[in-house]
C-alpha positions as CSV (number, residue, x, y, z in Angstrom):
1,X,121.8,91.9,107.3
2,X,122.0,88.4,105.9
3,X,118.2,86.8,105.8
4,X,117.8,83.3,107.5
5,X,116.7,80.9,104.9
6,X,113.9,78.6,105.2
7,X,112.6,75.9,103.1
8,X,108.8,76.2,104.2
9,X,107.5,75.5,100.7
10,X,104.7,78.3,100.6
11,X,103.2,77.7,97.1
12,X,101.1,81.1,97.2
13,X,99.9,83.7,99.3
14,X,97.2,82.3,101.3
15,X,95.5,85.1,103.8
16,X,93.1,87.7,103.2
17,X,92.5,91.4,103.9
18,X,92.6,90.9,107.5
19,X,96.3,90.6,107.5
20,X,97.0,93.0,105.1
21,X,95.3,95.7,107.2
22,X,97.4,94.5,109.8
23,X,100.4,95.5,107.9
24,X,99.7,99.1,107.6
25,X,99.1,98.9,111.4
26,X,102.3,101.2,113.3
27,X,104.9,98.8,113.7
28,X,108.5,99.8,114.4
29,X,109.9,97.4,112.6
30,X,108.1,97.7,109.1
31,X,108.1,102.3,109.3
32,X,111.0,103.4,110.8
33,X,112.7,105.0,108.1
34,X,116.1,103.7,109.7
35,X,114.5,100.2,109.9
36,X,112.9,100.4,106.4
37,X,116.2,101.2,104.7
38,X,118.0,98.6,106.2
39,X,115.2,95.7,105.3
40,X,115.2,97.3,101.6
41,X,118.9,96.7,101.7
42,X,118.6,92.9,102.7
43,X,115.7,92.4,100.6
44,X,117.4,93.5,97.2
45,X,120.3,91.0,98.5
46,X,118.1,88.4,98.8
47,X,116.1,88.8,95.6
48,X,119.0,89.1,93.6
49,X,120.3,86.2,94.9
50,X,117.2,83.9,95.0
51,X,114.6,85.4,93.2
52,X,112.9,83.2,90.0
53,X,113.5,86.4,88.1
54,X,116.6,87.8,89.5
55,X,118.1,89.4,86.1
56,X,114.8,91.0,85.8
57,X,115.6,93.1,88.7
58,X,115.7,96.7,88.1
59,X,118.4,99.2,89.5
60,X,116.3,101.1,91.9
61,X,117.1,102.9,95.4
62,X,116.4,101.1,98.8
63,X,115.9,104.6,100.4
64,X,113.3,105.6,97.7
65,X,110.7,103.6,99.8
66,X,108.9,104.3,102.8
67,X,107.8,100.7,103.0
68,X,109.1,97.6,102.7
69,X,106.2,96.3,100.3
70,X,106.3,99.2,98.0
71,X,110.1,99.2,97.4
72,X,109.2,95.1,97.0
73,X,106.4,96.0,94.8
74,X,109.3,98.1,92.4
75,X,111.2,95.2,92.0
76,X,109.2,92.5,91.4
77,X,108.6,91.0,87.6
78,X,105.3,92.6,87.3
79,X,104.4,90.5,83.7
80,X,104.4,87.3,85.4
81,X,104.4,88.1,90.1
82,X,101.7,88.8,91.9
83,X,102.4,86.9,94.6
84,X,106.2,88.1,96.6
85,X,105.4,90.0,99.8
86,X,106.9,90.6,103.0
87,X,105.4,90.3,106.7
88,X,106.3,90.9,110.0
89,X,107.5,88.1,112.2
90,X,104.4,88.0,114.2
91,X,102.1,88.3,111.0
92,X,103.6,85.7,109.5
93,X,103.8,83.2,112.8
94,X,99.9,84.0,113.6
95,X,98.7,83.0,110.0
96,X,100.9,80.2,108.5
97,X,102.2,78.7,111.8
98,X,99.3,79.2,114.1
99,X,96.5,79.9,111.8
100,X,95.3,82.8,113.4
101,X,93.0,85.8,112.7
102,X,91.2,88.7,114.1
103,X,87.7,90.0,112.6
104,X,84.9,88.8,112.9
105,X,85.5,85.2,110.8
106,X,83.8,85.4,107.7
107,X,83.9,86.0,104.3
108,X,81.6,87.5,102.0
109,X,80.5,87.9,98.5
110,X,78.3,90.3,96.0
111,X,75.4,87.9,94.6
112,X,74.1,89.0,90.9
113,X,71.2,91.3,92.6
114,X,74.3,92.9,94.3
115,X,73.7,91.8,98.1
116,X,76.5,91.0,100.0
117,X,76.3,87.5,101.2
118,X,78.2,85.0,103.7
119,X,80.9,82.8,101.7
120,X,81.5,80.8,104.5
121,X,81.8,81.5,108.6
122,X,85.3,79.5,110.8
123,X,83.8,77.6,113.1
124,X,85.3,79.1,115.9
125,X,84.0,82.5,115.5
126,X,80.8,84.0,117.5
127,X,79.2,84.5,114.3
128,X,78.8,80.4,113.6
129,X,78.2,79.8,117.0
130,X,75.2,81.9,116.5
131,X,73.8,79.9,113.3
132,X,75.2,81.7,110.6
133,X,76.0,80.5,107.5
134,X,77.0,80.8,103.9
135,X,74.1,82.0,101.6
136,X,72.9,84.8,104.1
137,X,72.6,88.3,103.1
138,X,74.1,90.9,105.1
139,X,71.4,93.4,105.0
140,X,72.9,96.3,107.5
141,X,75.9,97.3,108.7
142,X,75.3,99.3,111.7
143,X,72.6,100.2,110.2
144,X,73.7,101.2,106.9
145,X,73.5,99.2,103.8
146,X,76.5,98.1,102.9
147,X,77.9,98.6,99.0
148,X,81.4,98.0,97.5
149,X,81.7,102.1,98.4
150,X,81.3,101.6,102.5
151,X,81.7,97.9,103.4
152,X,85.1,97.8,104.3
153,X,84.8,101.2,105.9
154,X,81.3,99.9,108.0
155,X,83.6,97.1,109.1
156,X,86.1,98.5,110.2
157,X,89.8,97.4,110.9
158,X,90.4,93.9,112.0
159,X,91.3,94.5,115.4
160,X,90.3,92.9,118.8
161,X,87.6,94.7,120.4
162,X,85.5,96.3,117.5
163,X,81.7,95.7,117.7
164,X,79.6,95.6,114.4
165,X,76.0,95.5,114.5
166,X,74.1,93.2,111.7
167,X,71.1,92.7,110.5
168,X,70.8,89.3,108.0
169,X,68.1,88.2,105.7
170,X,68.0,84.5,106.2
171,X,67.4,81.6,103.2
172,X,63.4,81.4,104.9
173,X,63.5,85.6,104.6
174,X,63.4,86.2,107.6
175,X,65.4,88.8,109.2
176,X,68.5,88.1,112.2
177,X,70.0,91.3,113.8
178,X,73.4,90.9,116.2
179,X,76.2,92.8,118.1
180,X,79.3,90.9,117.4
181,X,82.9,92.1,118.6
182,X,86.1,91.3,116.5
183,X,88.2,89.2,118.1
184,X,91.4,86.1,117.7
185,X,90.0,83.6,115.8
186,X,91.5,80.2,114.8
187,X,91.0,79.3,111.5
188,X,89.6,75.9,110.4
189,X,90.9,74.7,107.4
190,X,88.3,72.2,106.6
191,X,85.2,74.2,106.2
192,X,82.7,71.9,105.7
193,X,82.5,67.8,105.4
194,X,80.0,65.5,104.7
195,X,79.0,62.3,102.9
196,X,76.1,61.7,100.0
197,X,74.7,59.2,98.8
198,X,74.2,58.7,94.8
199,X,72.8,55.8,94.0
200,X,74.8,53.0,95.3
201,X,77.5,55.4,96.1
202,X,79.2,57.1,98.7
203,X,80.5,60.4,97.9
204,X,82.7,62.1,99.9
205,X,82.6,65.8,99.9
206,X,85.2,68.2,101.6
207,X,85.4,72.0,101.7
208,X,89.4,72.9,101.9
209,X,90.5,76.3,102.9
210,X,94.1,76.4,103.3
211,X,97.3,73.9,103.1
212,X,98.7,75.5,106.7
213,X,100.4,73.7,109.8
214,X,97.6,72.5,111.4
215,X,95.6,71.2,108.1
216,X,96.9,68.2,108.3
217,X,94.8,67.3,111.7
218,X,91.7,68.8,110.6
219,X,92.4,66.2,106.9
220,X,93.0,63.3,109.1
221,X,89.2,63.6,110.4
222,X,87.4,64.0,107.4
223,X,89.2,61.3,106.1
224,X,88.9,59.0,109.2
225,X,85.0,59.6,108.9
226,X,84.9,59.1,105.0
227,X,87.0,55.7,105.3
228,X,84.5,55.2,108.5
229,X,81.3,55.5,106.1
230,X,82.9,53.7,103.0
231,X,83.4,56.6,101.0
232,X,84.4,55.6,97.2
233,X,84.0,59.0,95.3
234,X,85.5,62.5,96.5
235,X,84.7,65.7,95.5
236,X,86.8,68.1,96.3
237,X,86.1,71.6,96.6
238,X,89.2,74.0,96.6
239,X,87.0,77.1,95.5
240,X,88.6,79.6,98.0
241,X,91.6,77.8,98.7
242,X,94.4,80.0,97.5
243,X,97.2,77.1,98.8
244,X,100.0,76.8,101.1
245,X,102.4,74.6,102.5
246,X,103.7,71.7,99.7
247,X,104.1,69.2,102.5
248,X,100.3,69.8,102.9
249,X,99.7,69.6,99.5
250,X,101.9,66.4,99.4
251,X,100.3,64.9,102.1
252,X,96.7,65.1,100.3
253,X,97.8,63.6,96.9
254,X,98.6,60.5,98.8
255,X,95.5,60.6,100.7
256,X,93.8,60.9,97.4
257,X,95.9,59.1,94.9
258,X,98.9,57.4,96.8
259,X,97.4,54.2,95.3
260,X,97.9,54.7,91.9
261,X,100.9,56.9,91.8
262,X,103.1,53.8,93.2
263,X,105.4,56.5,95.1
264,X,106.0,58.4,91.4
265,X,106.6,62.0,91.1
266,X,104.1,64.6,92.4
267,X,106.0,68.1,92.1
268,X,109.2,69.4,91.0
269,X,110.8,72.6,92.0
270,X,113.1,73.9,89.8
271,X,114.8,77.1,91.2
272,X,117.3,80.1,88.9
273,X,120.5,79.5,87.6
274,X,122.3,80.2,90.5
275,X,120.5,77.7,92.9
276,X,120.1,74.3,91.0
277,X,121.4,72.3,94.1
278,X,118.1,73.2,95.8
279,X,116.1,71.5,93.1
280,X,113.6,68.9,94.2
281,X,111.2,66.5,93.5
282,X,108.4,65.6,96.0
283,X,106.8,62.1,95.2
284,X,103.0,60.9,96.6
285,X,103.5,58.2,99.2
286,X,100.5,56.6,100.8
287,X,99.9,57.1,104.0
288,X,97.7,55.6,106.5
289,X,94.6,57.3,105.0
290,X,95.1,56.6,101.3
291,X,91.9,55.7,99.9
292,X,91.4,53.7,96.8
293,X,90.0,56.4,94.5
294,X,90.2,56.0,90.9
295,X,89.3,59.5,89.8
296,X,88.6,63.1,91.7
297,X,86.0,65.9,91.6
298,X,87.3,69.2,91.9
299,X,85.1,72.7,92.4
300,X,87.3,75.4,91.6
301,X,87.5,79.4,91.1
302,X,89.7,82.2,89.9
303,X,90.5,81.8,93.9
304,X,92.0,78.3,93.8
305,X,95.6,78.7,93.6
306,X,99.3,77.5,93.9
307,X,99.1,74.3,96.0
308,X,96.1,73.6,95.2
309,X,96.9,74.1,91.8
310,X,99.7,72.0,91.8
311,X,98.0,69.4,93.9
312,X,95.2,69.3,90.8
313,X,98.6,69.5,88.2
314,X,100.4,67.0,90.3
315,X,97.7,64.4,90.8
316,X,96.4,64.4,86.8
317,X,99.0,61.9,85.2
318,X,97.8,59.7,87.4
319,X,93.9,59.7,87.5
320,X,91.5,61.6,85.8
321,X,90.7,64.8,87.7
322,X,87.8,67.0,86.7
323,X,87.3,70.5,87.4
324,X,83.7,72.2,88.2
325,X,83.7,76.1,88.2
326,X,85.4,78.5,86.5
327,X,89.2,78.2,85.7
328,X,92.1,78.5,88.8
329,X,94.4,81.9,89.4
330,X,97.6,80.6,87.6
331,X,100.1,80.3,89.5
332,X,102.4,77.2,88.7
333,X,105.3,78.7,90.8
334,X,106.4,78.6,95.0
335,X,108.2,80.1,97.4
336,X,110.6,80.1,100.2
337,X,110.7,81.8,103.5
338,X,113.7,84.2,104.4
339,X,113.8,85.7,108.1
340,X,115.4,88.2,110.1
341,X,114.4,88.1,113.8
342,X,116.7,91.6,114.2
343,X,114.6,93.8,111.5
344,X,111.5,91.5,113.2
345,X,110.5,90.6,109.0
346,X,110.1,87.5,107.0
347,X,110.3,87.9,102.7
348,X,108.3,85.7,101.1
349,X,109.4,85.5,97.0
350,X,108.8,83.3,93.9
351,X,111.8,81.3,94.2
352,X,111.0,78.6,92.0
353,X,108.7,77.1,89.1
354,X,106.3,74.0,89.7
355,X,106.0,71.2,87.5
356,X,104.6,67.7,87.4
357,X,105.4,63.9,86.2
358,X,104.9,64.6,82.6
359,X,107.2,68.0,83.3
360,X,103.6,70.2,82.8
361,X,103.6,73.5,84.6
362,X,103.9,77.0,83.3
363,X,99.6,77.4,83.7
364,X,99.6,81.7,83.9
365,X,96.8,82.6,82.4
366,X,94.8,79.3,85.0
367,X,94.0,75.4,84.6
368,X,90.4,75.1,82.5
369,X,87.7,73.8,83.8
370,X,85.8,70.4,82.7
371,X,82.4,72.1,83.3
372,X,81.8,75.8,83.7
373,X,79.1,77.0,86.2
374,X,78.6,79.3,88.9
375,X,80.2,79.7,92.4
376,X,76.4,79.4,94.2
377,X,76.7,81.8,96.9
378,X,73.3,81.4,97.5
379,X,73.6,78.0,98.7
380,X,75.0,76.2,101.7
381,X,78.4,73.7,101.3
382,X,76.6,70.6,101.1
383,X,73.0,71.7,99.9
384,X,72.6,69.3,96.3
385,X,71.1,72.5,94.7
386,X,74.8,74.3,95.1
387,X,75.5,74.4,91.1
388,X,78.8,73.0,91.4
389,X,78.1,69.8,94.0
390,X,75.4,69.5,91.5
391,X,77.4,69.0,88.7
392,X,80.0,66.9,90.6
393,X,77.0,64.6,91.5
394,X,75.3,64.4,88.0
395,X,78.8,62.8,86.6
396,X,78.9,60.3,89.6
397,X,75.3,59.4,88.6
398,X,75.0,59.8,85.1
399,X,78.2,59.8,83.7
400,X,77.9,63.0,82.6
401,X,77.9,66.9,83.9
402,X,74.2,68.8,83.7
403,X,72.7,72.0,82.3
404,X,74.8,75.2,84.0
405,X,72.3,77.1,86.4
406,X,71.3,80.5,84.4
407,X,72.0,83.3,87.1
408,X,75.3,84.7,87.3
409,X,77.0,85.3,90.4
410,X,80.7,87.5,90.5
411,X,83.2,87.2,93.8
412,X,83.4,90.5,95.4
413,X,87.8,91.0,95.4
414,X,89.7,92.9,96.7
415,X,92.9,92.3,95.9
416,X,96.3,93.5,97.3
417,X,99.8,92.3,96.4
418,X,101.0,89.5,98.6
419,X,97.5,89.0,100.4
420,X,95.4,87.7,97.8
421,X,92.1,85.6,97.7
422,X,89.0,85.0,95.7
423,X,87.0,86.4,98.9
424,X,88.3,88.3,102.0
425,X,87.9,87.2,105.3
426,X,86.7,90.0,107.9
């Protein structure tokens, strides 16, 4: 079964647990042992065909595997992927093209004192509507207190219809109990948005999610509001945002630096032997929201990656961009899409490596950061306290990054191959 190649530029894997649990669900398609065979078969094709690392490929048997990510997982160059995966149609359309979920719409973290706490909440689920936010600690789970033993197992799967009980502490201390029912929500890619003022300054500050379809909507209003208040600093916090779409990520760099780049060079894609035609270079045009920034502000994690790597990579021969956090994934590489609507699966596999002007790619082991500090889980996006807004701020003011706050805080991951991400969304 010949796969249907797309070139939807997916520069990393950019959902969470809640899809991944949706890929054990039963699904005809993905565990029929006749069905599973046959997508092995098409996936070695492909692999060996397209894959960054095809003569790493080991001789293995398609019929060995009872699922089409473990016979994947066999295959795969394990020093360098962690990223190729495979989805069904419908997972992959309710995520990357329609930015879909179902859970409750959060994310959460463990805080030093080892308290889960809210990362962030979508805007759309019936946990922001009722107030809360990132920094709260989820203090019950059904009436159980939740540890990295029982919290996925207190939540329960992802599916429409499950009811969870909370109890929060709130910042004041006070205590917030709910019923809340997992349902479809729609993602928001832009977090958070807001504008401060240091000194004579306007600063723009934007929480980024995701580079999928409908980013590009949800970028056009923050930046229509920071052009609107006179915005002449950014900060840009990519802390969660494990990447996307390249047109996305294209898109941005000329909202951010189309000015100075003069139409140059912002990624190249350089694909195996066998597929040089398909190389590509993607330059950063203005658009009708370029701003005139000179230099950016970046808040990063081990959870910023791919685009958003390469949208840090891409934009730095052209201004200076500083990171605040701790140091990116490392992934400088992409992928393509390959479909086939008669085994209802779409392969997703590094296809191809990711450089910039100066030709620098090749970051594995993560970009460095300018100024380590903390992911502040205990504060809101937008609070000045946050440890890395507050470092962002001190340089804009003072020319020059503070002290590093002394608590430590450490993401709660869970990672599986394919679905990965600093913190999971439930």
């Amino acid at each position: 079964m010949r796969l249907i190649f797309q070139k939807i530029l997916l520069l990393t894997v950019i959902t969470s647990l809640f899809l991944s649990q949706a890929c054990r669900k039963d699904n005809p398609s993905m565990t029929n042992k006749d069905s599973v065979v046959a997508i092995n078969n098409s996936i070695y094709s492909t692999m060996k065909d397209w894959y960054l690392w095809y003569d790493k490929i080991p001789q293995v048997d398609p019929k060995a595997f009872s699922t089409a990510q473990e016979f994947l997982d066999s295959i795969i160059y394990k020093p360098i992927d962690r990223w190729s995966f495979v989805l069904s149609l419908q997972e992959y359309n309710d995520y990357f093209v329609q930015g879909k979920m179902y859970g409750h719409g959060f994310s959460f973290g463990l805080d030093a004192e080892n308290h889960f706490r809210v990362a962030f909440v979508f805007q759309n689920s019936d946990l922001y509507k009722a107030g809360i936010r990132r920094g709260w600690i989820i203090e019950k789970i059904n009436g159980i207190a939740p540890d990295t033993s029982n919290v996925y197992e207190l939540l329960g799967k992802n599916e429409v219809g499950i009811k969870n009980i909370f109890t929060f502490i709130k910042p004041d201390n006070t205590e917030a109990s709910d019923t809340f029912t997992k349902k479809e929500v729609n993602m928001n890619t832009v977090l958070f948005r807001d504008t401060l003022q240091v000194d004579n300054k306007i600063v723009g500050y934007i929480v980024f999610d995701a580079f999928i379809a409908d980013a590009e909507t949800e970028l056009n209003e923050a930046f229509d509001f920071f052009i609107k208040t006179g915005v002449t600093e950014l900060v840009l916090d990519l802390r969660y945002n494990g990447g996307g779409d390249l047109t996305i990520a294209q898109y941005l760099a000329g909202i951010i630096g189309g000015n100075l780049a003069n139409n140059g060079p912002f990624a190249k894609l350089t694909c195996n032997n066998k597929h040089q035609a398909a190389n590509q270079t993607f330059n950063i045009t203005k658009n009708d929201r370029t701003m005139n920034f000179t230099r950016l502000f970046t808040i990063t994690t081990a959870g910023t990656a791919s685009a958003s790597e390469d949208l840090i990579n891409g934009l730095t021969p052209y201004m200076n961009v500083y990171l605040i956090g701790s140091k990116t994934d490392g992934k400088p590489t992409g992928m393509y899409t390959f479909t086939s609507t008669a085994l209802n699966f779409v392969l997703i596999p590094i296809t191809y490596q990711v450089t910039n002007k100066d030709n620098f790619g090749g970051f594995y082991t993560g970009i460095q950061v300018n100024k380590q500090e903390i992911d502040d889980i205990y504060h809101d996006f937008g609070d000045r306290n946050e440890a890395c807004l507050h470092q962002a701020l001190s340089f804009i003011e003072y020319g020059d990054f503070g002290s590093s706050v002394k608590s430590f805080y450490v993401p709660y991951k869970h990672h599986k191959r394919g679905w990965r991400k600093e913190i999971d969304a439930y």
